[in-house]
Backbone as a chain_set.jsonl record, in Angstrom:
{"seq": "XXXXXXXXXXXXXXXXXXXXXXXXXXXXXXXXXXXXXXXXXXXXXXXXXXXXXXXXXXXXXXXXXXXXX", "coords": {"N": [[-12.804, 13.75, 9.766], [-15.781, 15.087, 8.17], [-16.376, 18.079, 6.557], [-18.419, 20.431, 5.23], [-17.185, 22.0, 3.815], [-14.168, 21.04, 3.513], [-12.318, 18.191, 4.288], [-10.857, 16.124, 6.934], [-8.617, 14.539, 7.512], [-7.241, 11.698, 10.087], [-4.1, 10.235, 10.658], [-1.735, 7.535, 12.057], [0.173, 7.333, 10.544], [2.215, 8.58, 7.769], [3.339, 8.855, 4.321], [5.232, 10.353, 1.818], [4.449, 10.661, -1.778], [6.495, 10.627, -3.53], [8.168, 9.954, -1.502], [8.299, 7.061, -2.383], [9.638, 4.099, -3.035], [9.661, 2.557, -6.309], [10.797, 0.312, -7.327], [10.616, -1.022, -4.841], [8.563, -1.428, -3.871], [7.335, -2.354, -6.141], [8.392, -5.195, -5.541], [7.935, -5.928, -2.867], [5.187, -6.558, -3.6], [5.539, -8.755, -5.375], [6.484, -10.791, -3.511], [4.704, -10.686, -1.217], [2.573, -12.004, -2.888], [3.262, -14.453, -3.705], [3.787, -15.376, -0.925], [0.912, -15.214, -0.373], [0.079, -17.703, -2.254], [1.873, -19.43, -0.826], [0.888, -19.717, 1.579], [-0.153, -21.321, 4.517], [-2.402, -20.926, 6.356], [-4.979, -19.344, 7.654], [-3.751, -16.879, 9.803], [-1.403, -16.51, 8.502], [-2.124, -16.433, 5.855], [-3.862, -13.673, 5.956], [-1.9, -12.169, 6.715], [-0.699, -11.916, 4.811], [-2.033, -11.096, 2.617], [-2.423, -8.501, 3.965], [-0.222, -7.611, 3.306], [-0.043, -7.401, 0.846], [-2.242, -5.593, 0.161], [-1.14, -3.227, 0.701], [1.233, -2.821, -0.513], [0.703, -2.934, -3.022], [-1.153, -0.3, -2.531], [0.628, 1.627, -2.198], [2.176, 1.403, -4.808], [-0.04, 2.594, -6.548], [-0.445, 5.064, -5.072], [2.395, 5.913, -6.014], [1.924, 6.159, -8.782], [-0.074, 7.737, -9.109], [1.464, 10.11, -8.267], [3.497, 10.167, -10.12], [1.942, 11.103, -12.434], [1.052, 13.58, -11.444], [3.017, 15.488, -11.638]], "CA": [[-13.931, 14.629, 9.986], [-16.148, 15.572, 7.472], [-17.147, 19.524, 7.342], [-19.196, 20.966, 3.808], [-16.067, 22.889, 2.804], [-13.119, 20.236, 3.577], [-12.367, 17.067, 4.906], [-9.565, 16.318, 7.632], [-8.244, 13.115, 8.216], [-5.81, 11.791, 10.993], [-3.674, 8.717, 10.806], [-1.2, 7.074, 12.744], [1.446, 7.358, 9.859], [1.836, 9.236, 6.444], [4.182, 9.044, 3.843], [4.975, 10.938, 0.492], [3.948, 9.919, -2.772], [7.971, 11.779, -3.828], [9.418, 8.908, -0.899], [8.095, 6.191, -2.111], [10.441, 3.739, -4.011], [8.908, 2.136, -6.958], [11.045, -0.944, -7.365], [10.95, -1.913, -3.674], [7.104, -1.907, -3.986], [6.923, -4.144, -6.596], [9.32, -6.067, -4.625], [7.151, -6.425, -1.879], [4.024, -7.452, -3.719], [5.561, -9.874, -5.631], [6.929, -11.047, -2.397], [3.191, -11.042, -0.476], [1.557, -12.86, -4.022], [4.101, -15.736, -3.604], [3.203, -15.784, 0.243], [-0.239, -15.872, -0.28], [0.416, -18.851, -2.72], [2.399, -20.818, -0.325], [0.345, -19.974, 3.234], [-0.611, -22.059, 5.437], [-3.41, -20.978, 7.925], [-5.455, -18.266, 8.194], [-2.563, -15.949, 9.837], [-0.349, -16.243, 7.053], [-2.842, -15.548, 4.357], [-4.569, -12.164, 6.181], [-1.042, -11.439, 6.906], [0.184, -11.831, 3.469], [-3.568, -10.018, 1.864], [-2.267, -7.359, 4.362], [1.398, -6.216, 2.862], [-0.45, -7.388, -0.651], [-2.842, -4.181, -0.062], [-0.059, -1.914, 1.347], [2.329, -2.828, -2.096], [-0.89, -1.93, -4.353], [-1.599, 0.921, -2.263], [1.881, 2.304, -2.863], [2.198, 1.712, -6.664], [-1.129, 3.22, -6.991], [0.28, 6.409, -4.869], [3.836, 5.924, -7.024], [1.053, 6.286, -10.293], [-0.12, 8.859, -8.791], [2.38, 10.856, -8.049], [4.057, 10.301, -11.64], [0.548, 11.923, -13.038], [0.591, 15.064, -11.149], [4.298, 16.095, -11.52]], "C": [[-14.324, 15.247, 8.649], [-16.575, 17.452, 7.328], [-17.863, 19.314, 4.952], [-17.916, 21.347, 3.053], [-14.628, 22.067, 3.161], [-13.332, 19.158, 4.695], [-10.579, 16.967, 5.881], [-9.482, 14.672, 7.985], [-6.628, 12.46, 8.696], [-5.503, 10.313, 10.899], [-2.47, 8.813, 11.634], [0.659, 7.284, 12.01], [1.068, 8.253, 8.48], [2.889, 8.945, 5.909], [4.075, 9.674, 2.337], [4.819, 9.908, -0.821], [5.761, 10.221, -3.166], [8.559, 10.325, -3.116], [9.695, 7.513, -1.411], [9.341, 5.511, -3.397], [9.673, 2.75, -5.098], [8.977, 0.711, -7.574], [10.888, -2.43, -6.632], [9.37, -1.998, -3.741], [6.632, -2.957, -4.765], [7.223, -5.045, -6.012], [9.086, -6.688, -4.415], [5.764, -6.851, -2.605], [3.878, -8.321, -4.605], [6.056, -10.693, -4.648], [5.229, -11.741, -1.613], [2.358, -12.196, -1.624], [2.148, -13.881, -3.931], [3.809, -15.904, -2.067], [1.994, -15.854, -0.06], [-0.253, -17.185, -1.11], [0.731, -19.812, -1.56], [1.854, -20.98, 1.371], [-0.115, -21.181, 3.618], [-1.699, -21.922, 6.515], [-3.847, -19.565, 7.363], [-4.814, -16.639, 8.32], [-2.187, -15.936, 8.69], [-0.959, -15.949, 6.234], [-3.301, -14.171, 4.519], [-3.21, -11.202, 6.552], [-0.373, -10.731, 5.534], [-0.724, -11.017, 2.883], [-3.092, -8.569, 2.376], [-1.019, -6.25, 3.836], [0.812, -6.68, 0.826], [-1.084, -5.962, -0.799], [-2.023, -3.393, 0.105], [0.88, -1.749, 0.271], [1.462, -2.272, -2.678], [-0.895, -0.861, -3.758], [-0.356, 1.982, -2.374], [2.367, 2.136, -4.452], [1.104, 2.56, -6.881], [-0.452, 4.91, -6.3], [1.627, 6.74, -6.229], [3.338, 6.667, -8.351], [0.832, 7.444, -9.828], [0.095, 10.05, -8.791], [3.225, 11.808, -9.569], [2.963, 11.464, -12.223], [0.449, 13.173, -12.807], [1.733, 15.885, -11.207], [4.143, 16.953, -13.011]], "O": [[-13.482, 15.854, 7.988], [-17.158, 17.92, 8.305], [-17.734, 18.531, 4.011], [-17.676, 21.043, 1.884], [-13.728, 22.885, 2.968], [-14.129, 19.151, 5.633], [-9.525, 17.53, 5.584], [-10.234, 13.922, 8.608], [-5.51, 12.546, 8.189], [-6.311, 9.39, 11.011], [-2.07, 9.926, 11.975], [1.764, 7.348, 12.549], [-0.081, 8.563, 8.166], [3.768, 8.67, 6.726], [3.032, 9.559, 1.693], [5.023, 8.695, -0.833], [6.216, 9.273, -2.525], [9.258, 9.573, -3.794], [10.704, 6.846, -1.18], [9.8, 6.148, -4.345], [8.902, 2.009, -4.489], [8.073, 0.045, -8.079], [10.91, -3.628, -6.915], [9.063, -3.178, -3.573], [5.952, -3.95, -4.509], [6.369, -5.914, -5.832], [9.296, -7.827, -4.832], [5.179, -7.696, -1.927], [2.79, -8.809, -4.912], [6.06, -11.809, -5.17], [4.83, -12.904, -1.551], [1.638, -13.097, -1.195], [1.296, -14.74, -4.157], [3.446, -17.076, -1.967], [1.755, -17.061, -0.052], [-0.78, -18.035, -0.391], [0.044, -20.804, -1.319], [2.161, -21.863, 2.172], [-0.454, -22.024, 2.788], [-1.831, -22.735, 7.43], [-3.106, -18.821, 6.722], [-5.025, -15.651, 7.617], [-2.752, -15.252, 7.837], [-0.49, -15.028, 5.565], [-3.252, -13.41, 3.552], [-3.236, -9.977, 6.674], [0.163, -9.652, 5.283], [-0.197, -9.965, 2.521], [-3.208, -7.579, 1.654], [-0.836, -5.033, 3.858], [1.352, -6.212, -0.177], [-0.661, -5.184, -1.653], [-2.252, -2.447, -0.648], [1.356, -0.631, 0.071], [1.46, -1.054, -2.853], [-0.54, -0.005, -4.568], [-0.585, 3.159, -2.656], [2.963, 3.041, -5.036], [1.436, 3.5, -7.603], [-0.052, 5.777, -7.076], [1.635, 7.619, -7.09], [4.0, 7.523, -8.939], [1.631, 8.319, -10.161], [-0.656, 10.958, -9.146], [3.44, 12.966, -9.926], [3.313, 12.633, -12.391], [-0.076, 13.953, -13.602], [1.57, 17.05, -10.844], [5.054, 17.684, -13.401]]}, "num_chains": 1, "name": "protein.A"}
């Protein structure tokens, strides 16, 4: 929800920028970049695009995080 003087937004999950681990993220999206390489179909590639965005989107928090401490 937008208002003039703040924004509120509800999700399903949250986690800290503080939890996140920074090794196991790379981990995982060198993990998803070698699945999207070797997919096969459709599934497997939007599956693999899907934990590819979710690794980026946690290093980029991880960066983040580092920056504002």
């Amino acid at each position: 929800e937008v208002q003039p003087g703040s924004v509120t937004v509800l999700a399903d999950t949250a986690i800290r920028g503080q939890d996140l681990d920074e090794a196991r993220a790379l981990e995982a999206k060198r993990k998803a970049e070698e699945h999207i390489k070797s997919s096969h179909g459709d599934v497997d590639y939007a599956q693999a695009s899907a934990e590819l965005a979710k690794a980026i989107a946690k290093l980029r928090v991880i960066e983040l995080t580092k920056k504002a401490m």
